[in-house]
VOGUKOL-863174 format. One line per 3 residues: number of its first residue (from 1); their letters; for each residue x, y, z of N, C-alpha, C. Coordinates in steps of 0.001 Angstrom, whole numbers. Layout:
% VOGUKOL-863174
NUM) A) X:Y:Z:X:Y:Z:X:Y:Z  ... $
***
This chain:
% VOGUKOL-863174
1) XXX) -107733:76211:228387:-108184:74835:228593:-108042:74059:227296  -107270:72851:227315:-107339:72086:226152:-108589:71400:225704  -108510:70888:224219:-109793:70640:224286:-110048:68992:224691 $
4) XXX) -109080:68399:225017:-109352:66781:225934:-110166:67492:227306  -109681:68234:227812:-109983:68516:229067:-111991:68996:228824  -111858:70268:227403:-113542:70273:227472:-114754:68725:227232 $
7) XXX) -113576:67805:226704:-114241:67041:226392:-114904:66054:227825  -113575:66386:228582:-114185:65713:230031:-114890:66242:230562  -114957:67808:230884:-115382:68918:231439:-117197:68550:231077 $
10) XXX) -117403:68311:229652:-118984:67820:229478:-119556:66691:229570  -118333:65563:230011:-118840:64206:230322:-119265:64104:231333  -118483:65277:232688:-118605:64844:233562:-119673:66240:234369 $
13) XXX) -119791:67068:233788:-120702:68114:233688:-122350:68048:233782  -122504:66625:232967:-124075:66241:232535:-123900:65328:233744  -122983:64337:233943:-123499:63428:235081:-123507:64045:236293 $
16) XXX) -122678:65224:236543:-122622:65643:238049:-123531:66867:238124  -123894:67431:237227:-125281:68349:237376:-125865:68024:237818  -126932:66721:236888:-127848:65763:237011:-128277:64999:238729 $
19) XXX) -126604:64709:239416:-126612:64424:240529:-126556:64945:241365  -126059:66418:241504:-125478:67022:242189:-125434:68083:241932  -127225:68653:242334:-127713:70535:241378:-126481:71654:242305 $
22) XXX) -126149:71530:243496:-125219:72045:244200:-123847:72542:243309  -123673:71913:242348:-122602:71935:242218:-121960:72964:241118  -123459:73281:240706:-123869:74203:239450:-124199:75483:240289 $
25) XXX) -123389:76026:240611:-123590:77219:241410:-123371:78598:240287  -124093:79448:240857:-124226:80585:239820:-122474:81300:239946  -122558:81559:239048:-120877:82136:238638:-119620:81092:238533 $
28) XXX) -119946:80335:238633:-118814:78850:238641:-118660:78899:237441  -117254:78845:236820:-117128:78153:235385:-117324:76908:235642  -117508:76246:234079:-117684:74726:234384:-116113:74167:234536 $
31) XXX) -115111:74731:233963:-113639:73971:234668:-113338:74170:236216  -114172:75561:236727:-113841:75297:238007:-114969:73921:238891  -116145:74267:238176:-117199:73052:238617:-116470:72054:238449 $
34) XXX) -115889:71456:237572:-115021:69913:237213:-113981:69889:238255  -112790:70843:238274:-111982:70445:239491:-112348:70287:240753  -113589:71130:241392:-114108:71208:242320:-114556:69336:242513 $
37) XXX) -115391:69007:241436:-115923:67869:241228:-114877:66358:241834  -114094:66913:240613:-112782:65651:240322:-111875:65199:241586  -111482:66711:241650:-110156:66811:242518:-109911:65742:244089 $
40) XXX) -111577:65794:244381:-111081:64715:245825:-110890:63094:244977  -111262:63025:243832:-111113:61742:243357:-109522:61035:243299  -108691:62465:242897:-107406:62312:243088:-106269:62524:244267 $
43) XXX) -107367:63091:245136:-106633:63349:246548:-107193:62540:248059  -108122:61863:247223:-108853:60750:248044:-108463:59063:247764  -107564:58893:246586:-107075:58069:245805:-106083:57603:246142 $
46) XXX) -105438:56081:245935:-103722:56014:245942:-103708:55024:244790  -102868:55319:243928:-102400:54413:242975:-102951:52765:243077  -103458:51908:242759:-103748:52329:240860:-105013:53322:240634 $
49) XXX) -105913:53379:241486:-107298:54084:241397:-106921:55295:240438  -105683:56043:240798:-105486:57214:240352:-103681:56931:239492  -103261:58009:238430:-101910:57233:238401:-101053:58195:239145 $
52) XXX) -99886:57191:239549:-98773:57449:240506:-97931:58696:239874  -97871:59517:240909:-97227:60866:240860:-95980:60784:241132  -95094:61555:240266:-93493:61743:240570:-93369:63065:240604 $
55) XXX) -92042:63773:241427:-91958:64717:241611:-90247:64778:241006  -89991:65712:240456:-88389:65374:239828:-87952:67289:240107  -86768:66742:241289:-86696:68524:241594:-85138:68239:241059 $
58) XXX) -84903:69911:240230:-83043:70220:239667:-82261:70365:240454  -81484:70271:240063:-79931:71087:240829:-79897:72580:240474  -79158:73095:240948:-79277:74679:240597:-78427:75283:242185 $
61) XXX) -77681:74463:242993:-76911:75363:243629:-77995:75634:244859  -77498:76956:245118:-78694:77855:246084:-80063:77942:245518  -79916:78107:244173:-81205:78344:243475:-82290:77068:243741 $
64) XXX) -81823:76231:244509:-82788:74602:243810:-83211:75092:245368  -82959:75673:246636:-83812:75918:247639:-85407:76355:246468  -85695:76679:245677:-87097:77431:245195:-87899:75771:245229 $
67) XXX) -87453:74730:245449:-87714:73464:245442:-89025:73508:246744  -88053:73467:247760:-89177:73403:249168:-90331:74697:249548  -90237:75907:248628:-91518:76309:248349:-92384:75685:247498 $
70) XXX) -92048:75151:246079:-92779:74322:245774:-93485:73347:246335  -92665:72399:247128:-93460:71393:248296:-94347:71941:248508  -94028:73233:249419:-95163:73681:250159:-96086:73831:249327 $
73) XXX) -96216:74485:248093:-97532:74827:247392:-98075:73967:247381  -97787:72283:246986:-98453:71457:246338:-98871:70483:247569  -98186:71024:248937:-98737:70263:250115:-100061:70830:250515 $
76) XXX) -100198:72788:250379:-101540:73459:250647:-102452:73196:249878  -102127:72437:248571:-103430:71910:247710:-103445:70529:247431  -102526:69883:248107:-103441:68923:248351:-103116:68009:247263 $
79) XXX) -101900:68117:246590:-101352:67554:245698:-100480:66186:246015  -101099:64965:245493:-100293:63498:245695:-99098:63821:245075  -98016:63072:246026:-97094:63119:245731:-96775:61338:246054 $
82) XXX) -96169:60576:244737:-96027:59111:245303:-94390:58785:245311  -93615:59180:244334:-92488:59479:244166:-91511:60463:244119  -90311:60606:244865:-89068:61935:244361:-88177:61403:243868 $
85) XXX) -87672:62206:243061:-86450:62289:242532:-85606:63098:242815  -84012:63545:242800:-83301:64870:242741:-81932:64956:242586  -81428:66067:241868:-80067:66120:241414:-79714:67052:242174 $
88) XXX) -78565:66771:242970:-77641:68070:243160:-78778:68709:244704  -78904:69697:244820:-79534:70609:245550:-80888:69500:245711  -81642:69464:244452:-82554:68483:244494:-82668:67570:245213 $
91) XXX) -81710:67357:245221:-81013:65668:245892:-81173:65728:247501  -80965:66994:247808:-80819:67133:249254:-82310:67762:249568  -83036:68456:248990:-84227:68962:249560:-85307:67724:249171 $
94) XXX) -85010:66905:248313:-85903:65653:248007:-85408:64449:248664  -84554:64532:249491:-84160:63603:250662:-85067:64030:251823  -84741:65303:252333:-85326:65458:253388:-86791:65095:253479 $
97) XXX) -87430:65546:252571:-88739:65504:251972:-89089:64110:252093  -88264:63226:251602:-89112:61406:251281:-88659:61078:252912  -87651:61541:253612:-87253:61101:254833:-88659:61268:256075 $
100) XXX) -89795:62440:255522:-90489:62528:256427:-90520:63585:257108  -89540:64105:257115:-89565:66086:257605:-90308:66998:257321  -90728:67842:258095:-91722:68647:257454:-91136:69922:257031 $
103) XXX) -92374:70507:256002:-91696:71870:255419:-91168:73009:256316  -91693:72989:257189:-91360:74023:257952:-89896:73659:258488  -89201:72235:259056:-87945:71902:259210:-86940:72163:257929 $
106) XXX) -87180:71906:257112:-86610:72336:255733:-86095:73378:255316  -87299:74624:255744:-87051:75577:255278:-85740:76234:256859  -86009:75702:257473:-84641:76318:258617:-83461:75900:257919 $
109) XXX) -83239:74389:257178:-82205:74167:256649:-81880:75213:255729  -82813:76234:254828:-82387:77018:254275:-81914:78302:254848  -82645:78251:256315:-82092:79647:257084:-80687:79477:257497 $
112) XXX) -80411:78046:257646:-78984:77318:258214:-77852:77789:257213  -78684:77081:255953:-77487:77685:254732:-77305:79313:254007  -77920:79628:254734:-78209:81706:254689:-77190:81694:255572 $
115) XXX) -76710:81399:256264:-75816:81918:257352:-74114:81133:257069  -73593:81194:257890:-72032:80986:257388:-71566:79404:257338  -72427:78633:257759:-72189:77013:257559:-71862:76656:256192 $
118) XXX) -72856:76506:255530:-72614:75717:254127:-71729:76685:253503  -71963:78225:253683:-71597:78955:252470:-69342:79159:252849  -69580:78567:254045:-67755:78589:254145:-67470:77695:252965 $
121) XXX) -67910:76240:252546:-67375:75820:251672:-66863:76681:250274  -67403:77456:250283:-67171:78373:248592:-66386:79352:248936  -65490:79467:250466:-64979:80730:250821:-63697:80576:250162 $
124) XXX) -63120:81658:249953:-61476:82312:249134:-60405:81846:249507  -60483:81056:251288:-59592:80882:251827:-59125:79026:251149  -60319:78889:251123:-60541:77279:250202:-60135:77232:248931 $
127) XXX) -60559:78198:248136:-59812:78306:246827:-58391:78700:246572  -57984:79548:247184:-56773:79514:247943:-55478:78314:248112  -56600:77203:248923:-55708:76243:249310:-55582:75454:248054 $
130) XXX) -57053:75358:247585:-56938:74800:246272:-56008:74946:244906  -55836:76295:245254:-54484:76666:244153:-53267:76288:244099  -53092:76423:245569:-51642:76214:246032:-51283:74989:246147 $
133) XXX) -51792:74104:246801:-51839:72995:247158:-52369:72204:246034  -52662:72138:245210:-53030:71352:243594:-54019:70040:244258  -54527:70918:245400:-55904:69382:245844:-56739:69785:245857 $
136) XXX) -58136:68860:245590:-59334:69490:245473:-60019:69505:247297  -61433:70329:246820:-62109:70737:248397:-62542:69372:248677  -62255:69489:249968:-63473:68199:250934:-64345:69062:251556 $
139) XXX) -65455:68712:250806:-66824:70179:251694:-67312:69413:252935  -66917:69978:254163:-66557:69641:255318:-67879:69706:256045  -68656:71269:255698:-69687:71457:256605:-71254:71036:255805 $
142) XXX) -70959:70962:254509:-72181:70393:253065:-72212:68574:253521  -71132:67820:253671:-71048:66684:254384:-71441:66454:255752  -70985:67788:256748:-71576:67340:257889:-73053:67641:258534 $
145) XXX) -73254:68221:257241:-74792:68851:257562:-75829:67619:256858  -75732:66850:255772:-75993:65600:255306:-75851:64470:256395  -74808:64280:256610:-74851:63154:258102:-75485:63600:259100 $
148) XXX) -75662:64633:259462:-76767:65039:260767:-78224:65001:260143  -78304:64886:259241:-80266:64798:258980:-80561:63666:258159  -79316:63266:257549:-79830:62061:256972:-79112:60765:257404 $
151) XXX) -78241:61037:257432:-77248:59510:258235:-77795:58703:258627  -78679:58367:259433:-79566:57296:260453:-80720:56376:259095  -80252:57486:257784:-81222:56643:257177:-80705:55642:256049 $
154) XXX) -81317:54982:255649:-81113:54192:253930:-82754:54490:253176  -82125:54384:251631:-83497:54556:250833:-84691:53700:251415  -84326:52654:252010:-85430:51449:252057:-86246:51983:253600 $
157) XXX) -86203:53154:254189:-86471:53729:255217:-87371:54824:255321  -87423:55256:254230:-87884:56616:254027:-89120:57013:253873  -90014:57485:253960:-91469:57720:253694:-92219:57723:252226 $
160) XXX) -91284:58276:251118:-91550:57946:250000:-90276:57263:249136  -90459:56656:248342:-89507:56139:247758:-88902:57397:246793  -87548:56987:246588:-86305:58286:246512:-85814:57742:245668 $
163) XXX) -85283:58773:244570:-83636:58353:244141:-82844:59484:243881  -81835:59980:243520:-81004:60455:243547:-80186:60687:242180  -79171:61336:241587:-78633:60570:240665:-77010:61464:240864 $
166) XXX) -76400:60909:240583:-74710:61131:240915:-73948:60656:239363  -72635:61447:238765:-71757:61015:237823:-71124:60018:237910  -70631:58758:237571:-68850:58359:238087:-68239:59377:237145 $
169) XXX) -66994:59532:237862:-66071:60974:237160:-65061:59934:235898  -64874:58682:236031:-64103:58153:235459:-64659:57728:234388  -66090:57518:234263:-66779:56836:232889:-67282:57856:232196 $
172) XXX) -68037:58668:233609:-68576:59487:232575:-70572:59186:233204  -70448:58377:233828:-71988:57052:233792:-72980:57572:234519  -74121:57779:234077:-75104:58791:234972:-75181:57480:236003 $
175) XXX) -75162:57569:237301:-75918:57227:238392:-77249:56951:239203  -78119:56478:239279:-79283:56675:239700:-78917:55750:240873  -79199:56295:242456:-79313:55576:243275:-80771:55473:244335 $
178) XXX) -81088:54328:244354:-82187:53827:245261:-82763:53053:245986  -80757:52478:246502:-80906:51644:247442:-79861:52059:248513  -79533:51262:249347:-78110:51533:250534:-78524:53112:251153 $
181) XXX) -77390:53624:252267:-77131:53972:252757:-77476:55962:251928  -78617:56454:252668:-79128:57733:252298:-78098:58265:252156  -77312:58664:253051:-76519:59899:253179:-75244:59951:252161 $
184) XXX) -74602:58662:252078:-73569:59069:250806:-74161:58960:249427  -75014:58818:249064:-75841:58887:247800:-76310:60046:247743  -76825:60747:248695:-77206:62648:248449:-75893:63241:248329 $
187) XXX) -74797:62737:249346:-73622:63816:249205:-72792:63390:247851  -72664:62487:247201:-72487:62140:245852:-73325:63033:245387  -74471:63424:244811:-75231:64076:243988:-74944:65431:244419 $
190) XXX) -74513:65879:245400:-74052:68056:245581:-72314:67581:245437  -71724:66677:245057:-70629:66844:244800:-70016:67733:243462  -69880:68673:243341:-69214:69401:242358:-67727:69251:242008 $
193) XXX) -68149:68649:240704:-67073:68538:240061:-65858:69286:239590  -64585:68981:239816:-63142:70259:239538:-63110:71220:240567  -64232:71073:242162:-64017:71684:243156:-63950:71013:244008 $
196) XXX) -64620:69430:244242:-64844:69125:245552:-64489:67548:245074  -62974:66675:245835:-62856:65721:245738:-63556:64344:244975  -64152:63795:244105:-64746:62675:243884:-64772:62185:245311 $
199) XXX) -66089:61445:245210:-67058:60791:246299:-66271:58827:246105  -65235:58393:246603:-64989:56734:246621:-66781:56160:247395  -67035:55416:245997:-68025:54555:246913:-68455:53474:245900 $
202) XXX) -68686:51849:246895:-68781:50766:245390:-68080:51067:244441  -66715:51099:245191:-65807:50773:243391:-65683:52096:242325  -66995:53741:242768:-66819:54396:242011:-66144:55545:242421 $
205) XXX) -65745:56696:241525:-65832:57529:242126:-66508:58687:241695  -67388:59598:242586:-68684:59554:242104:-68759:61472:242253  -69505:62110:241350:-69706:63091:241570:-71113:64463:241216 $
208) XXX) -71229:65284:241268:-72803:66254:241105:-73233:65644:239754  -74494:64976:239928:-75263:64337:238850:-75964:65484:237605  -75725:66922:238102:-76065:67930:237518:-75733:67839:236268 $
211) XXX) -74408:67201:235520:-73782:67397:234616:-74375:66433:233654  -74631:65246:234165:-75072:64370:233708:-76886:64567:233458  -78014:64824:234228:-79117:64589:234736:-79721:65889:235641 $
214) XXX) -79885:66826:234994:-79881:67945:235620:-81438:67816:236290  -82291:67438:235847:-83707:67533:236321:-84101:65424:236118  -84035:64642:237013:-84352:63677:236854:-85517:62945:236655 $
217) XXX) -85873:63329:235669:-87655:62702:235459:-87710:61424:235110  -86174:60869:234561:-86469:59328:234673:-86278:58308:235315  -85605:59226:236142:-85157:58768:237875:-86706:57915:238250 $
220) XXX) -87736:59328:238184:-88685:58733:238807:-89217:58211:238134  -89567:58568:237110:-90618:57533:235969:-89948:55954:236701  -88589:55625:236814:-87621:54925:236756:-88365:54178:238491 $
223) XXX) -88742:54608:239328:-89434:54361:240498:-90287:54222:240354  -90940:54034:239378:-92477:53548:239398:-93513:55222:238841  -93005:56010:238765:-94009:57390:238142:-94904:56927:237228 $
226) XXX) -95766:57844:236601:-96540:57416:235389:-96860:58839:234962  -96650:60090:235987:-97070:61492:235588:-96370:61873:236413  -95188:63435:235943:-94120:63822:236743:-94087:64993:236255 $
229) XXX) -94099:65598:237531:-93903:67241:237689:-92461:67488:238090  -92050:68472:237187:-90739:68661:237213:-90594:70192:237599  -89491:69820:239150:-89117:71435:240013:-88256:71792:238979 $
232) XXX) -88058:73079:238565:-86618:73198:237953:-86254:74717:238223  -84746:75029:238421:-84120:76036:239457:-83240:76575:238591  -82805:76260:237154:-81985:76703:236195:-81654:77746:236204 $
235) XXX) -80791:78687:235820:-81015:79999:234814:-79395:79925:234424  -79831:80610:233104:-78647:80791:232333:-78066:81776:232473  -76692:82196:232822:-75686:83149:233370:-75499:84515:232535 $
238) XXX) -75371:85060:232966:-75303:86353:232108:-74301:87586:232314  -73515:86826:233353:-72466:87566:234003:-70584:86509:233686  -70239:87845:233337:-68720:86929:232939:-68289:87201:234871 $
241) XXX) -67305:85568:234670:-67010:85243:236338:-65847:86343:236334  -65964:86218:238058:-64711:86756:238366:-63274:86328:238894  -63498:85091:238954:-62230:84201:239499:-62371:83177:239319 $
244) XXX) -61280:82253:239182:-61591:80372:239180:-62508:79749:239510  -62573:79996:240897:-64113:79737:241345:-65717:79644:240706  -65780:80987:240488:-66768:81155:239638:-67130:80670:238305 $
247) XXX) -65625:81109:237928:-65553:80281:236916:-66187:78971:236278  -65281:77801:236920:-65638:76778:237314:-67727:76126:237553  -67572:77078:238752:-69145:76958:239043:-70436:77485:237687 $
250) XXX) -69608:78605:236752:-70299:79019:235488:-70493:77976:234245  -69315:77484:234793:-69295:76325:233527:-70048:75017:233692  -70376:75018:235214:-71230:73564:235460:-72632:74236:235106 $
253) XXX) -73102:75792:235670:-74237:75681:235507:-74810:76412:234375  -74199:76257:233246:-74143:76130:231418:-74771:74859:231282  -73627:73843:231458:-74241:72562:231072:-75741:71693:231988 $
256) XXX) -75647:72750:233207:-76986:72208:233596:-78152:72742:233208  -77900:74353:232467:-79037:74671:231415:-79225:74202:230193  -78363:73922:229714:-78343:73328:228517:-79168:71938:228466 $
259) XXX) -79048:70982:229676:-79525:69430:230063:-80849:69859:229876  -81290:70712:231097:-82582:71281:231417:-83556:71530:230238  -83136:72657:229620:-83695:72396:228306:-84497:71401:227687 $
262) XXX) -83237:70637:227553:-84489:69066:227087:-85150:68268:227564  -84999:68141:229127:-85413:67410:229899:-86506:67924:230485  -86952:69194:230393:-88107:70099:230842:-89459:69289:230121 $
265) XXX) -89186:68991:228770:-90037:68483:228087:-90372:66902:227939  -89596:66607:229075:-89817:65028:229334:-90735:64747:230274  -90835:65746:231249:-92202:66123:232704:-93768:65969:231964 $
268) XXX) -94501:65375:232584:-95442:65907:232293:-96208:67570:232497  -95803:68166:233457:-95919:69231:234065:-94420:70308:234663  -94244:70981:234032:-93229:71948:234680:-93412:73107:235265 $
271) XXX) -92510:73234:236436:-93296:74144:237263:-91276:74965:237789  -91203:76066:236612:-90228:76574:236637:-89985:77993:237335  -89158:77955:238777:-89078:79006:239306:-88500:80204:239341 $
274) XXX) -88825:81338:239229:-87961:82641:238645:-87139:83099:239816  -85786:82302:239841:-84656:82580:240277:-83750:82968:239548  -83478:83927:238693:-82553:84931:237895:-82107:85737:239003 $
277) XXX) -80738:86143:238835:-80061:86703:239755:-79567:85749:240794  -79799:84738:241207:-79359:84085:242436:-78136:83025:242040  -76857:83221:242523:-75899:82365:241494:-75832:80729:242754 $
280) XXX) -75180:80016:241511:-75190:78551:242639:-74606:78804:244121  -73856:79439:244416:-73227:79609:245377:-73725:80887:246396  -74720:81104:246182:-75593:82574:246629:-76031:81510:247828 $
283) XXX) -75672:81286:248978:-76567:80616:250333:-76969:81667:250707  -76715:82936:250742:-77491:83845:252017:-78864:83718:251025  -78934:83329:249723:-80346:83757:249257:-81012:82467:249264 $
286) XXX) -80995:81452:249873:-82064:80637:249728:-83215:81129:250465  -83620:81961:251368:-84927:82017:251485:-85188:82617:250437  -84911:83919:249839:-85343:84565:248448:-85438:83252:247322 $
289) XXX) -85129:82300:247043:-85080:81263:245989:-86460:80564:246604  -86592:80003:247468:-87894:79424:248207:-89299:79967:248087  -89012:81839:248413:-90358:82325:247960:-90436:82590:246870 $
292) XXX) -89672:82321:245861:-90027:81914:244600:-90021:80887:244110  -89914:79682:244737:-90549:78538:244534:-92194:78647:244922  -92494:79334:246073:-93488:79238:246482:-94958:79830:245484 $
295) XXX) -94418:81324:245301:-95191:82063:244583:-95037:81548:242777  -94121:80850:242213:-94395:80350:240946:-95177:79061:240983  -95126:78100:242480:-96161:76985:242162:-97455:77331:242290 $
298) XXX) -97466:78473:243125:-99192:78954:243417:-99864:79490:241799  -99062:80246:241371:-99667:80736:240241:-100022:79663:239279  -99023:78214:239292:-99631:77457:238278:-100015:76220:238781 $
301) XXX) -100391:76186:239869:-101824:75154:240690:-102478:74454:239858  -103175:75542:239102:-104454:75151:239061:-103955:74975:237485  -103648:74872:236826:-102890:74521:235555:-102059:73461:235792 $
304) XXX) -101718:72725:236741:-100911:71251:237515:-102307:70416:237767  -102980:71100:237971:-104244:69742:238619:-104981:69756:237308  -105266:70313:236607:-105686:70276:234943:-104800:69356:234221 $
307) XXX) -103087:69412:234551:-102987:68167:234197:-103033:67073:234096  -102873:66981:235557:-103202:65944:236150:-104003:65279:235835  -105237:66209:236052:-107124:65787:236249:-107141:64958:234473 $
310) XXX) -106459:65695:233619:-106597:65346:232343:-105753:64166:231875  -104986:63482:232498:-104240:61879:232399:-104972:60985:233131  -105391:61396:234048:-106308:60430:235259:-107794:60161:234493 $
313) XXX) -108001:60931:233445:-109448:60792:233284:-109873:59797:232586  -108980:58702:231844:-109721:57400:231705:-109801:56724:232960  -108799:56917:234409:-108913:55799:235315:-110536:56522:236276 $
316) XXX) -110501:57450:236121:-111384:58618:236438:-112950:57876:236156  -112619:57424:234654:-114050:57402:233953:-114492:55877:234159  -113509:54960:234698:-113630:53626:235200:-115092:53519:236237 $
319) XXX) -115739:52611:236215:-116266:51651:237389:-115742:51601:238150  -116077:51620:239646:-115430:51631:240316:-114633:50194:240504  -115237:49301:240387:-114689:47512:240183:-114064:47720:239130 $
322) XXX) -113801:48297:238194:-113279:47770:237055:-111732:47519:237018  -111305:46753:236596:-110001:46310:236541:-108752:47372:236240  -107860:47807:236905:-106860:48777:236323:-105549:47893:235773 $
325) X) -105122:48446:234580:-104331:47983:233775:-102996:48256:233894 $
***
């Protein structure tokens, strides 16, 4: 426990004793007495009362499925969520998510991509053509699986406000999108670059924001955030590739550890899932990536609402009339 946090822990210790002998129960620490205390203040709250929550999930391939276990953790406790963000993989499980879907629909999308749909895009017969033919992939079934769940929508539709973030391949120009038409703004952001055609759209041409923006925390700050928990699905490779392919895919997800790195420390809260072993292109393992999203947000819960609880605690310590700034 930091010591801002003991300092609240006894401000708010003497007044809620005093009021509320219940609450002083024998064997309670007093940090669990305080969250116990606090916590509906922030889950009973919506911005400004409390400050606005961002959620900023990575790219990472198969690995960024550990994303929608996270959801889930922070949906069983009860955790505000006011904003998403997402790169790459991100992009697509933090679409579905602001679109209004529930976790349990989500996670079939990961049983969907366990099976031979998405994962044909990365098949031999494609790289193949790619060799021969000196053209890049059009990911046929990663596109048509995006237009079936998101198509019908635009950002200005969605249940929480979204953004996204995508390359142009020609500038170089990180992307942040959070307006127009949902579905080509997510499939811009899983576009992988030196495998899968540039995305034509407005004049750009656009591709996996991974390279650029691997974990987007200013995406959301950028939407209005003020405190942002950052999903992140990274890991650094440890295996020399075995073909172009891999290749290729090794070298994007270098530079998306490398991004990560620094951008971890731009979150207020990171909540990093132990997916080692699972490579970007691993679809049969997104449920294995998920329950380790799941089981790394549970373990640090209660170390997320401590943060939380501990930024909120001047709006916390307000009057209830009193003016928010």
């Amino acid at each position: 426990m930091t010591g801002l946090f003991k300092k609240i822990s006894c401000l708010f210790l003497l007044a809620f004793s005093a009021a509320c002998p219940a609450f002083a129960r024998q064997g309670s620490s007093d940090d669990e007495i305080l969250r116990e205390v606090l916590w509906p203040k922030i889950t009973n709250s919506k911005p400004p009362e409390r400050p606005a929550v961002g959620l900023a999930l990575s790219g990472g391939g198969a690995r960024g499925f550990a994303h929608i276990g996270v959801l889930e953790a922070l949906q069983y406790a009860g955790f505000p969520v006011d904003y998403v963000s997402g790169t790459s993989m991100g992009a697509v499980i933090g679409a579905l998510y602001a679109s209004g879907m529930k976790t349990d629909d989500i996670w079939n999308f990961g049983r969907e991509a366990s099976g031979r749909n998405i994962s044909r895009d990365f098949r031999g017969i494609k790289l193949f053509s790619l060799l021969i033919t000196d053209k890049l992939i059009t990911p046929t079934y990663i596109t048509n699986f995006i237009e079936k769940n998101l198509g019908g929508y635009s950002f200005e539709k969605l249940k929480f406000p979204f953004a996204c973030v995508a390359m142009d391949f020609k500038t170089g120009e990180k992307i942040i999108f959070t307006d127009g038409p949902l579905a080509i703004a997510v499939r811009a952001s899983v576009n992988l670059p030196g495998i899968f055609a540039p995305l034509e759209y407005r004049h750009r041409y656009l591709v996996d924001g991974g390279v650029v923006d691997f974990i987007p925390v200013d995406a959301a700050r950028l939407l209005g955030a003020q405190w942002v928990l950052a999903s992140s699905a990274d890991n650094m490779p440890g295996e020399m590739p075995e073909n172009v392919l891999s290749a290729l895919l090794q070298v994007i997800d270098i530079r998306g550890s490398m991004l990560a790195r620094a951008e971890e420390k731009e979150a207020d809260f990171l909540i990093k899932s132990k997916v080692q072993g699972i490579k970007v292109a691993d679809f049969d393992k997104c449920l294995e990536a998920g329950e380790a999203g799941v089981s790394e947000a549970t373990s640090r819960m209660t170390a997320a609402k401590e943060s939380l609880l501990v930024y909120s605690a001047p709006r916390l310590l307000l009057k209830p009339n009193a003016k928010q700034r």
